[in-house]
N, C-alpha and C positions, 0 to 999 in steps of 0.2 A: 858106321856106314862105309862102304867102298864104294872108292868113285865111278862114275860114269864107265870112265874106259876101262875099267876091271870089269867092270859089270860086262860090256858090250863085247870083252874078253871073252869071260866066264859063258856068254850066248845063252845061258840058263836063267840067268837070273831077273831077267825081266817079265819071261814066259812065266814063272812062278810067282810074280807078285800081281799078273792077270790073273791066276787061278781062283778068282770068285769065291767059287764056288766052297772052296776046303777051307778047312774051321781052321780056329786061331793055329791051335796046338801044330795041324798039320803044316801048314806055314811057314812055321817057325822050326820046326825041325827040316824042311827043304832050305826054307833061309840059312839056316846053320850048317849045314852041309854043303851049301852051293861056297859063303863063305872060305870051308874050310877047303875047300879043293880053288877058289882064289888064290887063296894065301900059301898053299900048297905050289900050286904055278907061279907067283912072282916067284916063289924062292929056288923053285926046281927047273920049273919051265924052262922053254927057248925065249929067247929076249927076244 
C-alpha cells in the first residue's frame, strides 16, 4: 500500500478505488498501473 500523500499525489488513485462499478480484475490492473507511475514519480518526479 502507498501512503495517503502518494496517493493524493498520484490524484488517480482514489478516483479508482470509487469505481464501483468495475470487476476485481479491472481494478487491479488500474491499481497496478496507478502504483507504477507512483513509484515512477517519487523516483523521477520534481520533489
Amino acid at each position: 500500500m502507498w501512503s495517503l500523500r502518494q496517493q493524493a499525489k498520484d490524484g488517480m488513485g482514489v478516483e479508482q478505488w470509487r469505481a464501483g462499478g468495475a470487476s476485481c480484475a479491472e481494478r487491479a490492473k488500474r491499481t497496478e498501473a496507478s502504483l507504477s507511475k507512483v513509484m515512477y514519480w517519487d523516483c523521477w518526479g520534481p520533489k
